[in-house]
Chimera marker file (.cmm) of the C-alpha trace (Angstrom):
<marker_set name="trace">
<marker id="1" x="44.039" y="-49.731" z="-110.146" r="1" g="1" b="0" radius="0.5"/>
<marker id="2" x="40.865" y="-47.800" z="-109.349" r="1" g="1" b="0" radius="0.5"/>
<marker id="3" x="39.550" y="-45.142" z="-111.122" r="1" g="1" b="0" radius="0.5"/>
<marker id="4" x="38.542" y="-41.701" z="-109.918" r="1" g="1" b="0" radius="0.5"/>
<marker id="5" x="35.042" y="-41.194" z="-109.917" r="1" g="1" b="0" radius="0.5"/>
<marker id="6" x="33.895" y="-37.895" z="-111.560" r="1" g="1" b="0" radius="0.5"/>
<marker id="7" x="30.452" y="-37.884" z="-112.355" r="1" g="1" b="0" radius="0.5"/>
<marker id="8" x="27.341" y="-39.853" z="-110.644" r="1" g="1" b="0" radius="0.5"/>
<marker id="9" x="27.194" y="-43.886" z="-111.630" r="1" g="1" b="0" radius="0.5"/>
<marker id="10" x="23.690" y="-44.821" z="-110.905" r="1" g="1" b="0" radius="0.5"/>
<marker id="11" x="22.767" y="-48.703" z="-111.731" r="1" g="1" b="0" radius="0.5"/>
<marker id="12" x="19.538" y="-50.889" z="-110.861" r="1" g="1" b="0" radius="0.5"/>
<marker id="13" x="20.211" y="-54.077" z="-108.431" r="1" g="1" b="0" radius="0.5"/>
<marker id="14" x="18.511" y="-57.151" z="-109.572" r="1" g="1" b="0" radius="0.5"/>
<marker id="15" x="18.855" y="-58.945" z="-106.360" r="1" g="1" b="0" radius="0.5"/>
<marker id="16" x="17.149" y="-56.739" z="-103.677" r="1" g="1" b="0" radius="0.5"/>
<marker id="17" x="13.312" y="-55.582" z="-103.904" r="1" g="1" b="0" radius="0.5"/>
<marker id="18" x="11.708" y="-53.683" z="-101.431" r="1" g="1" b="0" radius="0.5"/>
<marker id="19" x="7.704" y="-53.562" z="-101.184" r="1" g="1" b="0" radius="0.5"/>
<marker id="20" x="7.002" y="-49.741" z="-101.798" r="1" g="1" b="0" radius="0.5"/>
<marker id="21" x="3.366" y="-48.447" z="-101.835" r="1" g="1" b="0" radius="0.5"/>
<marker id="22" x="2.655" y="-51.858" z="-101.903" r="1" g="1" b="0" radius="0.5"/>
<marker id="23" x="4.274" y="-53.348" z="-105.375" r="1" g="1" b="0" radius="0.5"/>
<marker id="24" x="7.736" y="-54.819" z="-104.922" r="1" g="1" b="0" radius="0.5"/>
<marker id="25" x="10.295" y="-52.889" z="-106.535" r="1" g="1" b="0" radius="0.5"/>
<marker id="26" x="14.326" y="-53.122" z="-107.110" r="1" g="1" b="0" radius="0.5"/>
<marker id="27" x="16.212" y="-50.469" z="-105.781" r="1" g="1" b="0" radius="0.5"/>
<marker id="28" x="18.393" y="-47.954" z="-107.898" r="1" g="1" b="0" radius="0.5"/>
<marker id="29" x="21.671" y="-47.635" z="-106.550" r="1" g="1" b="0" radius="0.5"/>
<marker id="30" x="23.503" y="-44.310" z="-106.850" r="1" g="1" b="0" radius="0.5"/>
<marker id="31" x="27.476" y="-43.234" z="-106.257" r="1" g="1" b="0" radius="0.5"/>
<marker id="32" x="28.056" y="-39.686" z="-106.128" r="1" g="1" b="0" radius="0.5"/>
<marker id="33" x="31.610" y="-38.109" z="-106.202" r="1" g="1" b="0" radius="0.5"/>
<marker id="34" x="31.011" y="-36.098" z="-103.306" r="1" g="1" b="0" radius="0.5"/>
<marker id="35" x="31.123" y="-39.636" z="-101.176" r="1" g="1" b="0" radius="0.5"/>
<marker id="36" x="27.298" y="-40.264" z="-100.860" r="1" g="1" b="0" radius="0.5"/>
<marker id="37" x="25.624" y="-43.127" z="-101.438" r="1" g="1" b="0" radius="0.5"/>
<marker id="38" x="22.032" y="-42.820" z="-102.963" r="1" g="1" b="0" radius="0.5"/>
<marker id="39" x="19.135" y="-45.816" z="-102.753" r="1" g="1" b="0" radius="0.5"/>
<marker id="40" x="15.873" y="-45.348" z="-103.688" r="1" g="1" b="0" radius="0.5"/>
<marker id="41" x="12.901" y="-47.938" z="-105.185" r="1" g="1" b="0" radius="0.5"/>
<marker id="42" x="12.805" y="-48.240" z="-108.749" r="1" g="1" b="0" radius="0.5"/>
<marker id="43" x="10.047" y="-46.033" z="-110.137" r="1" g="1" b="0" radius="0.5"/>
<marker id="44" x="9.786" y="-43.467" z="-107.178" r="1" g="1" b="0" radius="0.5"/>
<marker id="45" x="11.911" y="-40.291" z="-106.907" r="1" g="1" b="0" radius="0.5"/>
<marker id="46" x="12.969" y="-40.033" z="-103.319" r="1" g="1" b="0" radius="0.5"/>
<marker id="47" x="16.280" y="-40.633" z="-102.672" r="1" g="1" b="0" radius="0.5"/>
<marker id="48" x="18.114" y="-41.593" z="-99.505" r="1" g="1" b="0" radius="0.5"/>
<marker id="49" x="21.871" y="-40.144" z="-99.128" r="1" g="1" b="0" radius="0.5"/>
<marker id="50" x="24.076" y="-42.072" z="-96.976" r="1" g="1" b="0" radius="0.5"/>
<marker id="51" x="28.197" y="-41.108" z="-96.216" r="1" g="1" b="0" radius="0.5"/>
<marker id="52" x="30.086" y="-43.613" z="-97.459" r="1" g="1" b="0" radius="0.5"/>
<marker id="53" x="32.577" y="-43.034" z="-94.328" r="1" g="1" b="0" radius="0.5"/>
<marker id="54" x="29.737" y="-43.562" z="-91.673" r="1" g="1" b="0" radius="0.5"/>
<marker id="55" x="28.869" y="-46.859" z="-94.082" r="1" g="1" b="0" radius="0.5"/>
<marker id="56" x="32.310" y="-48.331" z="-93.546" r="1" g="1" b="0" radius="0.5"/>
<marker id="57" x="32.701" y="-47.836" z="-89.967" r="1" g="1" b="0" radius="0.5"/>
<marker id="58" x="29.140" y="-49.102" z="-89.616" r="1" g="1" b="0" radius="0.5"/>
<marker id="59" x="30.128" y="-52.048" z="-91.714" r="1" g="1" b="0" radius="0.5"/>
<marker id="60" x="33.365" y="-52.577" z="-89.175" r="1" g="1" b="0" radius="0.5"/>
<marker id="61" x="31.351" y="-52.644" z="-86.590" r="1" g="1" b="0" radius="0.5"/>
<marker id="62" x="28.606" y="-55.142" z="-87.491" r="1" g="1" b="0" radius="0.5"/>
<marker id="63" x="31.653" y="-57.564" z="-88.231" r="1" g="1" b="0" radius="0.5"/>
<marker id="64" x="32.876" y="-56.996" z="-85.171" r="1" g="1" b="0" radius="0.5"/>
<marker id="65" x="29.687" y="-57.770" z="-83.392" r="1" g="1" b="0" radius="0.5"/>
<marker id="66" x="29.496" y="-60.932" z="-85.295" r="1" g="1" b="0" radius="0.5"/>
<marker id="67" x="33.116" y="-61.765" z="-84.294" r="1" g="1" b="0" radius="0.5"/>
<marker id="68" x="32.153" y="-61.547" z="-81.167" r="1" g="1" b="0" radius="0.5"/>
<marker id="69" x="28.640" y="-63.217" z="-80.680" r="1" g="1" b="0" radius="0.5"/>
<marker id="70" x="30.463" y="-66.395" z="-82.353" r="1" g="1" b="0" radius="0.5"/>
<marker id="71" x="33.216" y="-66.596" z="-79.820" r="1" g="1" b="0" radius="0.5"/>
<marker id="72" x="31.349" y="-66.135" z="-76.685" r="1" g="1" b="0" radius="0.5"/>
<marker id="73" x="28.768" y="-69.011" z="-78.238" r="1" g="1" b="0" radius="0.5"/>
<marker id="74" x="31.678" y="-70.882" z="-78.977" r="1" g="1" b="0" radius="0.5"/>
<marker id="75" x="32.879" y="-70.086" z="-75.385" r="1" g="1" b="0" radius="0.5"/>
<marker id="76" x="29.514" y="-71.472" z="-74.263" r="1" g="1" b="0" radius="0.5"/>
<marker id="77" x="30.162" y="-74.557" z="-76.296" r="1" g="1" b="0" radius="0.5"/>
<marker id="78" x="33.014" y="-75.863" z="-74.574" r="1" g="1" b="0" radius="0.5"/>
<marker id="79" x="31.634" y="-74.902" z="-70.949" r="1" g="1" b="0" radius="0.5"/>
<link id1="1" id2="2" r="1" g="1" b="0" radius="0.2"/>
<link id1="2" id2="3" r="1" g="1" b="0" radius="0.2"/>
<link id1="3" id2="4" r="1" g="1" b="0" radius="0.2"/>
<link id1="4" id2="5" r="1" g="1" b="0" radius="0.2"/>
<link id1="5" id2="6" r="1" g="1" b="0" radius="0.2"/>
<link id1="6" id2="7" r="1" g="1" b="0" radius="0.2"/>
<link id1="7" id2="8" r="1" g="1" b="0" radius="0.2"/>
<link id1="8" id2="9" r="1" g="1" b="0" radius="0.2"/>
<link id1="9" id2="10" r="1" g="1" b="0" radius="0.2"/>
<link id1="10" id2="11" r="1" g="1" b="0" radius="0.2"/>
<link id1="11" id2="12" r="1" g="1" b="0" radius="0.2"/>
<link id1="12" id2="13" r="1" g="1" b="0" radius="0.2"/>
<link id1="13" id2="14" r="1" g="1" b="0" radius="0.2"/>
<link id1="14" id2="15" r="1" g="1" b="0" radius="0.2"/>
<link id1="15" id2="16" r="1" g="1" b="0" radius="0.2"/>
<link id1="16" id2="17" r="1" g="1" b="0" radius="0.2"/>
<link id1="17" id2="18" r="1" g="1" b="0" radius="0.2"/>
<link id1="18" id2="19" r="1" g="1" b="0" radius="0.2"/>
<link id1="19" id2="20" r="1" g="1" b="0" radius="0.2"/>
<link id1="20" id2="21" r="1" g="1" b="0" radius="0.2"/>
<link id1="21" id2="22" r="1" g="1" b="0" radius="0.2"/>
<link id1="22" id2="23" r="1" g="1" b="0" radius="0.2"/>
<link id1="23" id2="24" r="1" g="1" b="0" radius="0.2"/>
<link id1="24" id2="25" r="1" g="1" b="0" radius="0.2"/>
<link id1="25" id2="26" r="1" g="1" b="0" radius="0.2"/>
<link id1="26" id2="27" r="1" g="1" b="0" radius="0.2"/>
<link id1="27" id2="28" r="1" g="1" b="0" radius="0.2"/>
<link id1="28" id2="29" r="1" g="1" b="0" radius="0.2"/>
<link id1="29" id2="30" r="1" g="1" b="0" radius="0.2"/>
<link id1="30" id2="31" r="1" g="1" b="0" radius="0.2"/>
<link id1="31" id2="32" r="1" g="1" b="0" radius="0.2"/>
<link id1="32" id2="33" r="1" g="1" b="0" radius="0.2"/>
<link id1="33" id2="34" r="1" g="1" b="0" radius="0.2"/>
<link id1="34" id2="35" r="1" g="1" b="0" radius="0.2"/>
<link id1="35" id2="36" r="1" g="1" b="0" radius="0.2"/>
<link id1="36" id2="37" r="1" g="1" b="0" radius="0.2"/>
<link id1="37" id2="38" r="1" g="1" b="0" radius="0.2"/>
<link id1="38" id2="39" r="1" g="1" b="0" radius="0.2"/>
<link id1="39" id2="40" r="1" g="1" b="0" radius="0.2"/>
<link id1="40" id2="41" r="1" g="1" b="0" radius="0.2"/>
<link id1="41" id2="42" r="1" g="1" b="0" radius="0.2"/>
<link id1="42" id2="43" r="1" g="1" b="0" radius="0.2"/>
<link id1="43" id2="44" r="1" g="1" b="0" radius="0.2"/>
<link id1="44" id2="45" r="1" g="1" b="0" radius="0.2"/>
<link id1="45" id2="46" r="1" g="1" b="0" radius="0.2"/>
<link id1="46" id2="47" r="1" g="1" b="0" radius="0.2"/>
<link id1="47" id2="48" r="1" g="1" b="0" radius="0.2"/>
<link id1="48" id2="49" r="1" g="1" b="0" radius="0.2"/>
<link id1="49" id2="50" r="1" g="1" b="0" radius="0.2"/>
<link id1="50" id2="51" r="1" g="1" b="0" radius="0.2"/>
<link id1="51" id2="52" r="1" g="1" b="0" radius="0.2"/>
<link id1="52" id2="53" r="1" g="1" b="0" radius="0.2"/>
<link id1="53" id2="54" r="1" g="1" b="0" radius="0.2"/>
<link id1="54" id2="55" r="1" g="1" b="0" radius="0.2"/>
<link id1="55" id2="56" r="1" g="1" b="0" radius="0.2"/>
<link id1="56" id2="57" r="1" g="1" b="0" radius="0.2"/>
<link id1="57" id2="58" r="1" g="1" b="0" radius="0.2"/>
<link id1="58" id2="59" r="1" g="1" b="0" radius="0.2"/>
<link id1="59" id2="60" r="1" g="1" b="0" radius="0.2"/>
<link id1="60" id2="61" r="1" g="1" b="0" radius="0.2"/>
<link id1="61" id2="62" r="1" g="1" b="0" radius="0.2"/>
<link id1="62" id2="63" r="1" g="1" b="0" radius="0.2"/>
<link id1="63" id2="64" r="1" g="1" b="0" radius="0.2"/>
<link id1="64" id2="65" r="1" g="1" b="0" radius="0.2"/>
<link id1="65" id2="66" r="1" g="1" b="0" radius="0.2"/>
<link id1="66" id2="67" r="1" g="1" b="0" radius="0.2"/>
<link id1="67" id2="68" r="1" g="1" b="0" radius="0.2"/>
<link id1="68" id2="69" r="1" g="1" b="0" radius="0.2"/>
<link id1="69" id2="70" r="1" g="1" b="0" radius="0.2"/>
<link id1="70" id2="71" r="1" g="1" b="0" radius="0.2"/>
<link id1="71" id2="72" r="1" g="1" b="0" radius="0.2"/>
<link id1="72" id2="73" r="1" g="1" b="0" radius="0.2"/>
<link id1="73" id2="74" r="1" g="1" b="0" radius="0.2"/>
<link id1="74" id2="75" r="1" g="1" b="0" radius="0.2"/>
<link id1="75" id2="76" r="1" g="1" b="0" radius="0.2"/>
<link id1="76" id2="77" r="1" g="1" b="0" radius="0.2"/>
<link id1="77" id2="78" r="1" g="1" b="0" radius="0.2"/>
<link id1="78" id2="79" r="1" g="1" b="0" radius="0.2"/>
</marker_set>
């Protein structure tokens, strides 16, 4: 069971750094209850907003392109 999200969550990634202004940062992650995502470098105060419904179809997709590309090399394999 899942529970409703009613007010921002905002946590710090340890895995992913991105160079900004040239020192290497983590990035902040942000969930918002209106159904935005929020990413921005640790340290810095611009945020970028992304739907989360245009992130899931874009996620679909890029599976779907992967699903693809490996059965037409597999294709090419047997050939």
């Amino acid at each position: 069971m899942t529970t409703r999200l009613k007010k921002p969550v905002k946590r710090l990634s340890e895995a992913s750094s991105v160079r900004d202004g040239g020192k290497p940062r983590r990035l902040v992650i942000a969930i918002y209850p209106a159904g935005f995502i929020g990413i921005r470098p640790e340290g810095t105060r611009r945020e970028e907003l992304l739907d989360i419904t245009s992130m899931y179809w874009f996620a679909i997709k890029q599976r779907v392109a992967v699903e693809q590309s490996q059965r037409r090399a597999a294709r090419k394999g047997r050939r």
